[in-house]
Predicted model as a PDB file, atoms N, CA, C, CB and O in Angstrom, pLDDT in the B-factor column:
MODEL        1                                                                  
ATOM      1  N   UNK A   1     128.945   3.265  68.703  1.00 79.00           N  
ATOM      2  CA  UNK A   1     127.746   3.927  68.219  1.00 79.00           C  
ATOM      3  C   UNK A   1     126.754   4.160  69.356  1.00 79.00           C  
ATOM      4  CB  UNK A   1     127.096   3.102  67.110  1.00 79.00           C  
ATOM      5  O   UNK A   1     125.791   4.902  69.164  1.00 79.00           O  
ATOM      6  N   UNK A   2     126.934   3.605  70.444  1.00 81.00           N  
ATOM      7  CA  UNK A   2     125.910   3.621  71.714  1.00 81.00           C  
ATOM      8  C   UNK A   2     126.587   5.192  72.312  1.00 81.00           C  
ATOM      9  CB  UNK A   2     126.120   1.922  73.056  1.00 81.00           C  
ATOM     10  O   UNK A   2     126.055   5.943  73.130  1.00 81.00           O  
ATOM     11  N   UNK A   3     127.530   5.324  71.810  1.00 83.00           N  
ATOM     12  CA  UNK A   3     127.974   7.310  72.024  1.00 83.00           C  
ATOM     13  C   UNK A   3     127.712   8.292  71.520  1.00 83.00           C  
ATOM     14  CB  UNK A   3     129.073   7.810  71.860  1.00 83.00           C  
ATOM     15  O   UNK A   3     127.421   9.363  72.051  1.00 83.00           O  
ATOM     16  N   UNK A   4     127.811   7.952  70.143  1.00 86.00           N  
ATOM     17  CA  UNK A   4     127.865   9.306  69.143  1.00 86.00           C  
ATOM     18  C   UNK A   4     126.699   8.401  68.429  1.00 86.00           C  
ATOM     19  CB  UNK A   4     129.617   9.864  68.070  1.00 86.00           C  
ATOM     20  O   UNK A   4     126.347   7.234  68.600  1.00 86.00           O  
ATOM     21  N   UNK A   5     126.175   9.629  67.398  1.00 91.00           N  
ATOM     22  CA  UNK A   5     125.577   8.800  66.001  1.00 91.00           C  
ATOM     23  C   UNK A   5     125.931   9.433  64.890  1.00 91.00           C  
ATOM     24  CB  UNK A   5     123.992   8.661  65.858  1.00 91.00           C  
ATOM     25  O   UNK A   5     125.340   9.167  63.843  1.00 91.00           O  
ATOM     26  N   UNK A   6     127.091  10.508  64.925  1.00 95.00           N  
ATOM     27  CA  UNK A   6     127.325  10.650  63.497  1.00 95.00           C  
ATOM     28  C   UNK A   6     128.439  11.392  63.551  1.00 95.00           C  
ATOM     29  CB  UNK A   6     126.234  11.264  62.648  1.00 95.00           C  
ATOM     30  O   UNK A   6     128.740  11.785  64.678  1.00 95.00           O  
ATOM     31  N   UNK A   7     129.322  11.780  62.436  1.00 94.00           N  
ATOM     32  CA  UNK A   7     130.824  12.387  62.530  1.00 94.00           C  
ATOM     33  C   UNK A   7     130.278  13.650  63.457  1.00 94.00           C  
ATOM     34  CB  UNK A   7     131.715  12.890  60.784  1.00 94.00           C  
ATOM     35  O   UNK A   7     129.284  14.314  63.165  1.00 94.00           O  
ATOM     36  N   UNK A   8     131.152  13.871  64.688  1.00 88.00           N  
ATOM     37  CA  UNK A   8     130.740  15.462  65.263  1.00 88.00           C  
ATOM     38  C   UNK A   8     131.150  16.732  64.149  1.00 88.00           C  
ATOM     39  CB  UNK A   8     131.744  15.810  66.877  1.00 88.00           C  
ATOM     40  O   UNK A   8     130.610  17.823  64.331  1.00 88.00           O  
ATOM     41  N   UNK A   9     132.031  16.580  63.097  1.00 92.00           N  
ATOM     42  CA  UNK A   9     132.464  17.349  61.687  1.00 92.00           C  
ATOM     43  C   UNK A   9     131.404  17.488  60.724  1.00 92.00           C  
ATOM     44  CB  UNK A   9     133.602  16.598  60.897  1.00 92.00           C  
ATOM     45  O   UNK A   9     130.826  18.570  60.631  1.00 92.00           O  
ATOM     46  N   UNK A  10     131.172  16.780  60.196  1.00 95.00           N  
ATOM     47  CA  UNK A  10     130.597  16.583  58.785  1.00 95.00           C  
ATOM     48  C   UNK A  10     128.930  16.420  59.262  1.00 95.00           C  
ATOM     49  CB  UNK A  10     131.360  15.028  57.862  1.00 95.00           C  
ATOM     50  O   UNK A  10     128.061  16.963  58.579  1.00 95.00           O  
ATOM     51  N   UNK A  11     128.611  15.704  60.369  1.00 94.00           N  
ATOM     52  CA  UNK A  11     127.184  15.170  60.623  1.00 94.00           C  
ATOM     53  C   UNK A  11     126.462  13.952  59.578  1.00 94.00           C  
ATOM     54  CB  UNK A  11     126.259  16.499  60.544  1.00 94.00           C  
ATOM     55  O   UNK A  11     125.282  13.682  59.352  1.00 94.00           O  
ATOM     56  N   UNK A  12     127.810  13.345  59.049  1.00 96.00           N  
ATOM     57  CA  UNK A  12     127.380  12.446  58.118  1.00 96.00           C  
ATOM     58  C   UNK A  12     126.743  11.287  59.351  1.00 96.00           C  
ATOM     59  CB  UNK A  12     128.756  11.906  56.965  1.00 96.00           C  
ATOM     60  O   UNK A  12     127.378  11.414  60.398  1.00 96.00           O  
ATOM     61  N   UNK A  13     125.704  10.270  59.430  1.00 96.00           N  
ATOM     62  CA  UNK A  13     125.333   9.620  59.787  1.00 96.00           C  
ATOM     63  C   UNK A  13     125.277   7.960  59.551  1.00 96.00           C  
ATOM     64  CB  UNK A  13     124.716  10.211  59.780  1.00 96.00           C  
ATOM     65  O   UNK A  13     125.106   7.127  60.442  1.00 96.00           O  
ATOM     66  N   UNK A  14     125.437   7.734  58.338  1.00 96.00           N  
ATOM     67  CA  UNK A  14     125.184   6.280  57.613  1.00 96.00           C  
ATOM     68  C   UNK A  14     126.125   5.948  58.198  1.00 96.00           C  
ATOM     69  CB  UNK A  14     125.168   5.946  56.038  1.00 96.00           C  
ATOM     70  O   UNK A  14     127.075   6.731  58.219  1.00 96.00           O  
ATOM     71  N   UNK A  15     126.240   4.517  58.978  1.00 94.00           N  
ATOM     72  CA  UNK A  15     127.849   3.702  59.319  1.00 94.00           C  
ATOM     73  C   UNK A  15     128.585   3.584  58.392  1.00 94.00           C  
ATOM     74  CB  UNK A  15     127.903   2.289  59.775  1.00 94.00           C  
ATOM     75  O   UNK A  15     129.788   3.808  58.525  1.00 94.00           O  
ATOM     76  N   UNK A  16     128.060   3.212  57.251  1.00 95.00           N  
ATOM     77  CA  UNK A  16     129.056   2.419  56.064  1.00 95.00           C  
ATOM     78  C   UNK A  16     130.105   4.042  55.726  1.00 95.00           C  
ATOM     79  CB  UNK A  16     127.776   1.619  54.146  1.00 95.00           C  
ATOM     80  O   UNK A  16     131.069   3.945  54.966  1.00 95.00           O  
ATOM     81  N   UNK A  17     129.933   4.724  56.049  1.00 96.00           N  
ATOM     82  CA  UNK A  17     130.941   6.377  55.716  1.00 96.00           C  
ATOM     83  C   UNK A  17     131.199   6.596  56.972  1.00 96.00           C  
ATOM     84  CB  UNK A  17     130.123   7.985  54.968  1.00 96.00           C  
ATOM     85  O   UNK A  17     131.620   7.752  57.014  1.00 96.00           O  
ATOM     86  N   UNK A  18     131.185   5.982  58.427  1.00 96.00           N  
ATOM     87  CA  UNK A  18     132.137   6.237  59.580  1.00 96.00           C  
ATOM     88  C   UNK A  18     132.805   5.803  60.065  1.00 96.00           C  
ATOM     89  CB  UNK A  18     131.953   6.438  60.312  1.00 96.00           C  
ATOM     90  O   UNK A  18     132.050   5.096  60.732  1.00 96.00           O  
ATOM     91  N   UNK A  19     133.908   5.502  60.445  1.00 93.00           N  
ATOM     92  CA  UNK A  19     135.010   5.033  61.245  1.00 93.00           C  
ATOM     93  C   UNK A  19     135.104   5.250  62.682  1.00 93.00           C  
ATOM     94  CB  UNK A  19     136.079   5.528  60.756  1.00 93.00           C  
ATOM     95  O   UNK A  19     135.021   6.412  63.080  1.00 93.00           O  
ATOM     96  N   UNK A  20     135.257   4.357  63.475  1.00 89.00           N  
ATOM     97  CA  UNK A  20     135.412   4.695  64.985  1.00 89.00           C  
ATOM     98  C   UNK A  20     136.983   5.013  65.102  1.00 89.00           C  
ATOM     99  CB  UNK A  20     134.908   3.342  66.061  1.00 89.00           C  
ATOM    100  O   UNK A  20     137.763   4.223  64.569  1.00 89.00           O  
ATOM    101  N   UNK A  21     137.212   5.536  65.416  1.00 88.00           N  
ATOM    102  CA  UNK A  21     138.421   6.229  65.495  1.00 88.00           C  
ATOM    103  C   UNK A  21     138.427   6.362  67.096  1.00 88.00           C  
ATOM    104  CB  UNK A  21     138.464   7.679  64.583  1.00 88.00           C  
ATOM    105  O   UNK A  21     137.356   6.393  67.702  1.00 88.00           O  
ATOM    106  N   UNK A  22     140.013   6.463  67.959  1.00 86.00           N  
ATOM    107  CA  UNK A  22     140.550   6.685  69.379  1.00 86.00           C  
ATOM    108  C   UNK A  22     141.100   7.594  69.331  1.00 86.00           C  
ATOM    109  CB  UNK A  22     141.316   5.850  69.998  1.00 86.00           C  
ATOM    110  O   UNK A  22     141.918   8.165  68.609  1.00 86.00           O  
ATOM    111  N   UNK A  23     140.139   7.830  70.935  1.00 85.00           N  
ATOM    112  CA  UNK A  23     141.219   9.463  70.866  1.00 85.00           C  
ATOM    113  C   UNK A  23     142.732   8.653  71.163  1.00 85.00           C  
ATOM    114  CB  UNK A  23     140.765  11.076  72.616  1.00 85.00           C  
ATOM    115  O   UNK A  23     143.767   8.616  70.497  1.00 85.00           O  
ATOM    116  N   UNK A  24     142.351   8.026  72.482  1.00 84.00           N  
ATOM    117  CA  UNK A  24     144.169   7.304  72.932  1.00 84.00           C  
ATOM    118  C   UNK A  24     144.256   5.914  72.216  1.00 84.00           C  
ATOM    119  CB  UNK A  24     144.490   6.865  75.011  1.00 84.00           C  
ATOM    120  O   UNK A  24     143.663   4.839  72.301  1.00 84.00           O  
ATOM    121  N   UNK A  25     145.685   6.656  71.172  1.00 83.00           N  
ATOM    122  CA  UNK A  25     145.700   5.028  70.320  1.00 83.00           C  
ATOM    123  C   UNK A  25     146.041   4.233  71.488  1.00 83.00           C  
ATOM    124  CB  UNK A  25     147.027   4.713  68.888  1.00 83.00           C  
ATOM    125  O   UNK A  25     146.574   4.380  72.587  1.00 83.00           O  
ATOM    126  N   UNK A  26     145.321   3.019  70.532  1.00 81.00           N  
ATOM    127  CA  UNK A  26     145.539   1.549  70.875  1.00 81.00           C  
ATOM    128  C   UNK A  26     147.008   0.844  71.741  1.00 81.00           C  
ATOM    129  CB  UNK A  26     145.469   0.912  69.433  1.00 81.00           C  
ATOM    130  O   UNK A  26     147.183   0.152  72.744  1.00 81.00           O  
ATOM    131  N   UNK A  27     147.832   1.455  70.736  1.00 85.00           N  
ATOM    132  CA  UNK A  27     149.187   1.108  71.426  1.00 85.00           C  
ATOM    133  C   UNK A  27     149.662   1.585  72.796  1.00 85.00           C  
ATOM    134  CB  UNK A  27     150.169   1.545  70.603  1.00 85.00           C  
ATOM    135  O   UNK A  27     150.531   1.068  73.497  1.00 85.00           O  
ATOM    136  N   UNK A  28     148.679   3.033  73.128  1.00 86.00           N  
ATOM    137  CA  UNK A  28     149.232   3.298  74.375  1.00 86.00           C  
ATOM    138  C   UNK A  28     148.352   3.218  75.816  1.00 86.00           C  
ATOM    139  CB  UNK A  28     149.741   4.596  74.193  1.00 86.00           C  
ATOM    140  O   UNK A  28     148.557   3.742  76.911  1.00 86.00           O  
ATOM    141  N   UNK A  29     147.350   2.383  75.356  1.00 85.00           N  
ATOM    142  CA  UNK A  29     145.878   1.840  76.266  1.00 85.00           C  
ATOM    143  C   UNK A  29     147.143   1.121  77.318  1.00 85.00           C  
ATOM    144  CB  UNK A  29     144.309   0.346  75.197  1.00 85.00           C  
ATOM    145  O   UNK A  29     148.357   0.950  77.204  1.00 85.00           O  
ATOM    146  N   UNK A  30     146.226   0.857  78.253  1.00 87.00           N  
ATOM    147  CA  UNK A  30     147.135  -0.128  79.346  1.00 87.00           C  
ATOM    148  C   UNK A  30     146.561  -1.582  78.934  1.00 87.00           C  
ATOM    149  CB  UNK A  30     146.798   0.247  81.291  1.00 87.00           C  
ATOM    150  O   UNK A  30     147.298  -2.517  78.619  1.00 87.00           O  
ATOM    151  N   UNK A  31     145.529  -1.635  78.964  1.00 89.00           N  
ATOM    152  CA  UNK A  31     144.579  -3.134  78.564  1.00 89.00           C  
ATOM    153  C   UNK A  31     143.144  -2.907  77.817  1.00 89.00           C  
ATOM    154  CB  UNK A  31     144.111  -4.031  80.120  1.00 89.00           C  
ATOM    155  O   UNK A  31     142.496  -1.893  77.558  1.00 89.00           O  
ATOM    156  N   UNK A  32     142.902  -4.510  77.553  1.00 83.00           N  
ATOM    157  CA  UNK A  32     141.952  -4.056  76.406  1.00 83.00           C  
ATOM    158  C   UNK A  32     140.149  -3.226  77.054  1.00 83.00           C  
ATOM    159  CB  UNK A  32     141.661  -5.811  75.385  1.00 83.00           C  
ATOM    160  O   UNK A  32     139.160  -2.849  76.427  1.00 83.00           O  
ATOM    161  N   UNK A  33     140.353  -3.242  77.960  1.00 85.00           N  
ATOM    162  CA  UNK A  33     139.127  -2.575  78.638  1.00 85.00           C  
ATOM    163  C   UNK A  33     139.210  -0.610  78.220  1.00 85.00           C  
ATOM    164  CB  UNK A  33     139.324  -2.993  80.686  1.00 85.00           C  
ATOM    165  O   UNK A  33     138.363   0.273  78.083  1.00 85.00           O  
ATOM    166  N   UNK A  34     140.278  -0.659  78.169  1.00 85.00           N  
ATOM    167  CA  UNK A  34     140.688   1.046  77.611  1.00 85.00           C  
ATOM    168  C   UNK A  34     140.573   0.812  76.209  1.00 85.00           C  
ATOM    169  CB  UNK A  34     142.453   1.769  77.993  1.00 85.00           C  
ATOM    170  O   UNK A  34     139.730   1.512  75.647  1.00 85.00           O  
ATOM    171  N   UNK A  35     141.136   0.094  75.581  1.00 83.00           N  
ATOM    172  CA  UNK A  35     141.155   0.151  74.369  1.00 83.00           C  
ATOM    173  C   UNK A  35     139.474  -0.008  73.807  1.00 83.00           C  
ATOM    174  CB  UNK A  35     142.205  -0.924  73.930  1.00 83.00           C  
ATOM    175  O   UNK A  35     139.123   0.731  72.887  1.00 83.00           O  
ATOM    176  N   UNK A  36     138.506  -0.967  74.384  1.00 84.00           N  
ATOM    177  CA  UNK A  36     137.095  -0.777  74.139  1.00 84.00           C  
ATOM    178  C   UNK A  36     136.521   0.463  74.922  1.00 84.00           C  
ATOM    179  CB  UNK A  36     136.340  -2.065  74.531  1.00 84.00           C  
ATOM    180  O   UNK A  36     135.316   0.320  74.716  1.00 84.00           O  
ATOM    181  N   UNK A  37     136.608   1.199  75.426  1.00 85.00           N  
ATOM    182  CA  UNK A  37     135.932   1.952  76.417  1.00 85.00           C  
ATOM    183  C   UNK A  37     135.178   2.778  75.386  1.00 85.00           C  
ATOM    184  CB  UNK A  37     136.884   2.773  77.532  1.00 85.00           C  
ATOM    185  O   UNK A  37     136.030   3.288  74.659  1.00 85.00           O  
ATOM    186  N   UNK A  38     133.829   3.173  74.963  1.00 80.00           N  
ATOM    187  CA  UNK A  38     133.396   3.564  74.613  1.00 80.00           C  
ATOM    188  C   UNK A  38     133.466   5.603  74.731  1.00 80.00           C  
ATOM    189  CB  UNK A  38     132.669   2.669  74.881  1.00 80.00           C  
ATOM    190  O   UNK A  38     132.975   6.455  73.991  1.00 80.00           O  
ATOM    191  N   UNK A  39     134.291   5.724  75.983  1.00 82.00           N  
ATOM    192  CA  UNK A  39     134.607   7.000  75.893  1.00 82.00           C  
ATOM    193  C   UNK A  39     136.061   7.681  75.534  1.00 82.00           C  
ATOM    194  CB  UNK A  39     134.231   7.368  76.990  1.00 82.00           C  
ATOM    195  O   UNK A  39     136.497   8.827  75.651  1.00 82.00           O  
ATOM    196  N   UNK A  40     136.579   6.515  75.072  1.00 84.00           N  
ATOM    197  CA  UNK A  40     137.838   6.968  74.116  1.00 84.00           C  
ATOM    198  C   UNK A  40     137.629   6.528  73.040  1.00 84.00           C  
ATOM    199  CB  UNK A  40     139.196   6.557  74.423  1.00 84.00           C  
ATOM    200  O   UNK A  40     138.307   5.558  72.700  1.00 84.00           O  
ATOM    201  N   UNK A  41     136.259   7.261  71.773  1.00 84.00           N  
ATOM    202  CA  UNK A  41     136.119   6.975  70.496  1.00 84.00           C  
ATOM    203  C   UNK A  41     135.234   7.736  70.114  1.00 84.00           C  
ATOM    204  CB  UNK A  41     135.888   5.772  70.186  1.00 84.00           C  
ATOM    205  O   UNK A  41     134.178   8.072  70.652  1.00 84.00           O  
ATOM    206  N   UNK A  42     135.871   8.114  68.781  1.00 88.00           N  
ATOM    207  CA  UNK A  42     134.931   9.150  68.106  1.00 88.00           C  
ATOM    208  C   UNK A  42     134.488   8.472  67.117  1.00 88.00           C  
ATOM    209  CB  UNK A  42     135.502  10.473  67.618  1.00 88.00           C  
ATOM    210  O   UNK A  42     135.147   7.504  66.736  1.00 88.00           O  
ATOM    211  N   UNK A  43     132.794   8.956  66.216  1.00 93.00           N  
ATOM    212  CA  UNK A  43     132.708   8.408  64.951  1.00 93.00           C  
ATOM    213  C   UNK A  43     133.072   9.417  63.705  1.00 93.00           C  
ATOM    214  CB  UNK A  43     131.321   7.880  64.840  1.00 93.00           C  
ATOM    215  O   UNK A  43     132.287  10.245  63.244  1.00 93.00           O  
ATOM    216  N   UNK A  44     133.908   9.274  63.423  1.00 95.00           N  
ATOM    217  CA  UNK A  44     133.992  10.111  61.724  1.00 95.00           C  
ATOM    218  C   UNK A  44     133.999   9.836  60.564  1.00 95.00           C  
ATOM    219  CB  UNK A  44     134.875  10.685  61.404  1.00 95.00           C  
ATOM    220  O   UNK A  44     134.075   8.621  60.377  1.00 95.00           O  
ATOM    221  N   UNK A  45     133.958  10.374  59.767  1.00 97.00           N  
ATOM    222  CA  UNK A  45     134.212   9.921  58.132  1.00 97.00           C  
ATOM    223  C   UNK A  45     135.523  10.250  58.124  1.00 97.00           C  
ATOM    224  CB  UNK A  45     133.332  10.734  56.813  1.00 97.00           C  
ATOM    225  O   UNK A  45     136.296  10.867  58.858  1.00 97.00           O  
ATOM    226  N   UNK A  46     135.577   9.496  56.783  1.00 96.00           N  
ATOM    227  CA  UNK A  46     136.772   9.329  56.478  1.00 96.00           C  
ATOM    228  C   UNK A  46     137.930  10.307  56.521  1.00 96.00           C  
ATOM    229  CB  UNK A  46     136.654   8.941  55.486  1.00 96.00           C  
ATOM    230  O   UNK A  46     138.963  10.346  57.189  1.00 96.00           O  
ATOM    231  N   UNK A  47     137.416  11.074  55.596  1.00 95.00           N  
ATOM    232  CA  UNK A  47     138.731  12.163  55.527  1.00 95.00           C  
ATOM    233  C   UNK A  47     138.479  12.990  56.978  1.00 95.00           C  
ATOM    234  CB  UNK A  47     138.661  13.435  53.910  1.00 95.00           C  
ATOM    235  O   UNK A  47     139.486  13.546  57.415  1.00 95.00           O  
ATOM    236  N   UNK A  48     137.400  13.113  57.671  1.00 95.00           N  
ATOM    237  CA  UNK A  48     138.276  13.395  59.532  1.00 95.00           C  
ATOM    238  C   UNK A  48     138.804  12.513  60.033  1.00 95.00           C  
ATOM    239  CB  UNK A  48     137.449  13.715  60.855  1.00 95.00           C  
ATOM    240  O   UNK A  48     139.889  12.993  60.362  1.00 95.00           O  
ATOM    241  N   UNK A  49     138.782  11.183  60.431  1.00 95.00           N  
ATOM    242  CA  UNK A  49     139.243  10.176  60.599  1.00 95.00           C  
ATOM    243  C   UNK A  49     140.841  10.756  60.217  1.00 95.00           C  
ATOM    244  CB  UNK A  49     138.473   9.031  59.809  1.00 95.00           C  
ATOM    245  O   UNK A  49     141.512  10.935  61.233  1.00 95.00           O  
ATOM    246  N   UNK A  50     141.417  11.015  59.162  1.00 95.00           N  
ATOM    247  CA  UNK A  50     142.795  11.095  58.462  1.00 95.00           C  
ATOM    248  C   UNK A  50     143.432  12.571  59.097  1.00 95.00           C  
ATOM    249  CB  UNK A  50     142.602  11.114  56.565  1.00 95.00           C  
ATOM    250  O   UNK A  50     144.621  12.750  59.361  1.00 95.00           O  
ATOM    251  N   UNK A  51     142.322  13.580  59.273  1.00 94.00           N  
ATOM    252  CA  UNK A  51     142.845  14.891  60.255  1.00 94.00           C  
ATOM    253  C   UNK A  51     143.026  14.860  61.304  1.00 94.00           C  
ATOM    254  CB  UNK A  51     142.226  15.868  60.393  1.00 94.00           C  
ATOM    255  O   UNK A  51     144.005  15.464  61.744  1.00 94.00           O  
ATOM    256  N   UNK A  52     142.252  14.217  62.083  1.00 93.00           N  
ATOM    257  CA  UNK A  52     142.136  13.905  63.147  1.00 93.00           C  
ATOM    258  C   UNK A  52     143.756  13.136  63.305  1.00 93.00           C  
ATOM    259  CB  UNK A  52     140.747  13.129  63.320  1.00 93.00           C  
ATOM    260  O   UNK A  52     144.753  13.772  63.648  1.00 93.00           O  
ATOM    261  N   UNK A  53     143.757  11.578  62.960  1.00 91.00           N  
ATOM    262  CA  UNK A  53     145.251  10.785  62.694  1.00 91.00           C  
ATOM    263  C   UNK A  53     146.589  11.430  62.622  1.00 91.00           C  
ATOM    264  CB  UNK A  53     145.244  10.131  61.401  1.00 91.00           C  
ATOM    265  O   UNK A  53     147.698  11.072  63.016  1.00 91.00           O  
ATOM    266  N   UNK A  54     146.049  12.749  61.848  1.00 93.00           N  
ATOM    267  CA  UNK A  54     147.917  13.462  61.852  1.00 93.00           C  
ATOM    268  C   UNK A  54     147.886  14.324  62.489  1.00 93.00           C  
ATOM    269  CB  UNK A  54     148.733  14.096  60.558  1.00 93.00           C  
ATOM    270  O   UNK A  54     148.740  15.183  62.275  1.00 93.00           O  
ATOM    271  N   UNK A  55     146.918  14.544  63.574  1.00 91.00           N  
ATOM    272  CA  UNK A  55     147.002  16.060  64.489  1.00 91.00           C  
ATOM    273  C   UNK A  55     146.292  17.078  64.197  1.00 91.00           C  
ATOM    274  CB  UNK A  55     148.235  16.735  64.490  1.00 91.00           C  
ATOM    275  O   UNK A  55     145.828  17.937  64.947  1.00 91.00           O  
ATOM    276  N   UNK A  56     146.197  16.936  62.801  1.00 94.00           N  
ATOM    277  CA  UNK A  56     145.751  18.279  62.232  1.00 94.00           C  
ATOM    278  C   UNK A  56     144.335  18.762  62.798  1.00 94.00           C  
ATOM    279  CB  UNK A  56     145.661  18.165  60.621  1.00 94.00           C  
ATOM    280  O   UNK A  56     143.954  19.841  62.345  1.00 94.00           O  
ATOM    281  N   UNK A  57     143.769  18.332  63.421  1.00 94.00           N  
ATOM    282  CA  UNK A  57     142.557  18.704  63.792  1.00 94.00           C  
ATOM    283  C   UNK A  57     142.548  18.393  65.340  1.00 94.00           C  
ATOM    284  CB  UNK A  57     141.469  17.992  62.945  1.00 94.00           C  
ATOM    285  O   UNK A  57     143.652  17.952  65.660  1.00 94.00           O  
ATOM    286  N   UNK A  58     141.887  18.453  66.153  1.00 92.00           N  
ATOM    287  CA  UNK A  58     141.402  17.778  67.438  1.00 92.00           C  
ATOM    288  C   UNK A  58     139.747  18.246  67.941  1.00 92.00           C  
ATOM    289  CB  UNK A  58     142.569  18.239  68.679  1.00 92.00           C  
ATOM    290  O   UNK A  58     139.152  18.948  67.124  1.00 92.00           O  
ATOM    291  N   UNK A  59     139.143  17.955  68.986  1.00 90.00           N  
ATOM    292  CA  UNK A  59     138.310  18.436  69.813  1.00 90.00           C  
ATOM    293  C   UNK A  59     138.027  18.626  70.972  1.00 90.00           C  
ATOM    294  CB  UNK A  59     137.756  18.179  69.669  1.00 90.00           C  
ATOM    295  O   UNK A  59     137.995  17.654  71.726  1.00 90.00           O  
ATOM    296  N   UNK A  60     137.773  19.773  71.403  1.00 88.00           N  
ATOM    297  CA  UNK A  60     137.429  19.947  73.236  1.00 88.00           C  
ATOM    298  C   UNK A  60     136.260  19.215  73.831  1.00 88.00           C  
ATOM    299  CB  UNK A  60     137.024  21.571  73.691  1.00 88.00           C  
ATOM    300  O   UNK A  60     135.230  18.781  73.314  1.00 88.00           O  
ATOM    301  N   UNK A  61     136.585  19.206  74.720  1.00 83.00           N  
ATOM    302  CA  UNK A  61     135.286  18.393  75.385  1.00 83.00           C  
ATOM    303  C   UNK A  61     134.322  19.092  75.091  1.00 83.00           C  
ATOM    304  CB  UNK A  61     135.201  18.149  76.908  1.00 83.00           C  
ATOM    305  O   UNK A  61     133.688  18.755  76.090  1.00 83.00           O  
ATOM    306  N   UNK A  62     133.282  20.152  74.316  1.00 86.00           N  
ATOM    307  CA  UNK A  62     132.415  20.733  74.424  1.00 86.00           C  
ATOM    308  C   UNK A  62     132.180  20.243  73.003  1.00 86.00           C  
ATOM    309  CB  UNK A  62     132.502  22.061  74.926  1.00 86.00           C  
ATOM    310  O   UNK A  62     131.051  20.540  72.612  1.00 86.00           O  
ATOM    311  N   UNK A  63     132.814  19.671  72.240  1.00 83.00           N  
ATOM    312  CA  UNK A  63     132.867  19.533  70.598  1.00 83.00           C  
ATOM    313  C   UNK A  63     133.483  19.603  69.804  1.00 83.00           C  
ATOM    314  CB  UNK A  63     132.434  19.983  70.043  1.00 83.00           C  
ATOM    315  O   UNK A  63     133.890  18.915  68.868  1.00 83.00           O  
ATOM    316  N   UNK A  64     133.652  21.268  70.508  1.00 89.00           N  
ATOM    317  CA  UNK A  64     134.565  22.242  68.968  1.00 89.00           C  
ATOM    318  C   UNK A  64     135.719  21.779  68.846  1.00 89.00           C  
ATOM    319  CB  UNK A  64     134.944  24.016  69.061  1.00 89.00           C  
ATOM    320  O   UNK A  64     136.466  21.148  69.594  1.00 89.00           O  
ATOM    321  N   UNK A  65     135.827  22.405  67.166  1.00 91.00           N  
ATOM    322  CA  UNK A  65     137.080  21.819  66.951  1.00 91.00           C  
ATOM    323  C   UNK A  65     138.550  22.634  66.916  1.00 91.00           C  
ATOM    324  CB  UNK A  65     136.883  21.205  65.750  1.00 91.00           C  
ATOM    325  O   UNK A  65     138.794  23.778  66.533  1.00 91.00           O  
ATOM    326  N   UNK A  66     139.261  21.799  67.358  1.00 93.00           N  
ATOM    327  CA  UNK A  66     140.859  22.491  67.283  1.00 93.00           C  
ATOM    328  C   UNK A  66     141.077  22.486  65.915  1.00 93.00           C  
ATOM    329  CB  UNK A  66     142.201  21.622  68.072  1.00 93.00           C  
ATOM    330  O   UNK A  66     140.596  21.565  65.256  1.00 93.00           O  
ATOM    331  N   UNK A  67     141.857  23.542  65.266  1.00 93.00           N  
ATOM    332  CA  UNK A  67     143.005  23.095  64.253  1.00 93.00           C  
ATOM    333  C   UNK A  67     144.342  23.776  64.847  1.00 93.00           C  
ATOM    334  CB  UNK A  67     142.687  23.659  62.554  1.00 93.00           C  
ATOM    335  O   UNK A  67     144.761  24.713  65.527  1.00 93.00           O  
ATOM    336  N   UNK A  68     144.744  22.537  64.041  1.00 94.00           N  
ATOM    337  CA  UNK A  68     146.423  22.346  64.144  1.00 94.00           C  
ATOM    338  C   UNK A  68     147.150  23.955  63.606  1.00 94.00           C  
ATOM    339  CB  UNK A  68     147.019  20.798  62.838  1.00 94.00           C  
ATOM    340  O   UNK A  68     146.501  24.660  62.834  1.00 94.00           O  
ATOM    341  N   UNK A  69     148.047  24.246  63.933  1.00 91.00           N  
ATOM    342  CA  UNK A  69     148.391  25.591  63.170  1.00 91.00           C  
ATOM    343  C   UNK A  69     150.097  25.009  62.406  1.00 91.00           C  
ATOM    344  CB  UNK A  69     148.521  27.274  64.603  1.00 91.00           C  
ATOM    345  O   UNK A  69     151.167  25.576  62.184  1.00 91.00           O  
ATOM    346  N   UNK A  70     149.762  24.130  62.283  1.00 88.00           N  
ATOM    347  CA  UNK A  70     150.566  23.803  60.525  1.00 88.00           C  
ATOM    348  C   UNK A  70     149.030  23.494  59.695  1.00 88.00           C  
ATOM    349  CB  UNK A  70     152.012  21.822  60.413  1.00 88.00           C  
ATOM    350  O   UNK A  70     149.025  22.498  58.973  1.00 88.00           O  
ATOM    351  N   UNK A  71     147.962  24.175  59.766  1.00 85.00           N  
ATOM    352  CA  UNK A  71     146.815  23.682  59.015  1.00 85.00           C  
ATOM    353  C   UNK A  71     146.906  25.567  58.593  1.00 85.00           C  
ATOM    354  CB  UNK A  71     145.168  22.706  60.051  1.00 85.00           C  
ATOM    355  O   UNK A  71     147.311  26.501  59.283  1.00 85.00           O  
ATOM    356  N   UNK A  72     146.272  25.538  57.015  1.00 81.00           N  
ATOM    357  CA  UNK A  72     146.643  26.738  56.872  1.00 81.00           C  
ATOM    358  C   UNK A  72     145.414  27.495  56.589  1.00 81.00           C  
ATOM    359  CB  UNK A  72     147.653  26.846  55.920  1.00 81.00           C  
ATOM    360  O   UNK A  72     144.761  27.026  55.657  1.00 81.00           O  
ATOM    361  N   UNK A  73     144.843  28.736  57.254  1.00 70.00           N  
ATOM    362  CA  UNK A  73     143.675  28.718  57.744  1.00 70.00           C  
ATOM    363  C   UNK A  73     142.941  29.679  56.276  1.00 70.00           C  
ATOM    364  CB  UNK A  73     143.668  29.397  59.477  1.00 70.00           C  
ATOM    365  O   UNK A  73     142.414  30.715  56.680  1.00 70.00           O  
ATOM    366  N   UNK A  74     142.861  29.533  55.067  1.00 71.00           N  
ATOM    367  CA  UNK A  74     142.469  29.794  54.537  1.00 71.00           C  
ATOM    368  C   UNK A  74     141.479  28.025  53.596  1.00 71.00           C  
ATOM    369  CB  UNK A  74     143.472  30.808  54.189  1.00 71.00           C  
ATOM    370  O   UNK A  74     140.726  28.178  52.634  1.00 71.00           O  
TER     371      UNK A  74                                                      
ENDMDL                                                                          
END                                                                             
């Protein structure tokens, strides 16, 4: 939270509706200093949190957001 203060998606703000979420999962950090690094974590709500998780979404360093193109753009 000393990064972001609210989903960069939704702009929801309250903690109790955000999840810190990694960009580089956990499993593929080298040690736990990556795995805390405050610049591999986003805050989102939930259901980005879950787009984000299966690909379906991403973001550029400027913000914006990717979608996945198995996401169907209607």
């Amino acid at each position: 939270m000393r990064f972001e203060s609210s989903c960069r998606l939704t702009g929801i703000s309250s903690p109790q509706f955000l999840i810190a979420s990694h960009i580089k999962p956990w499993r593929s950090c080298v040690n736990g200093n990556e795995r805390l690094d405050g610049n591999n974590g986003l805050l989102l709500s939930p259901n980005v949190d879950l787009l984000f998780d299966r690909g379906l979404i991403g973001f550029m360093e400027d913000g914006s957001v990717i979608v996945s193109s198995h996401v169907d753009s209607s």
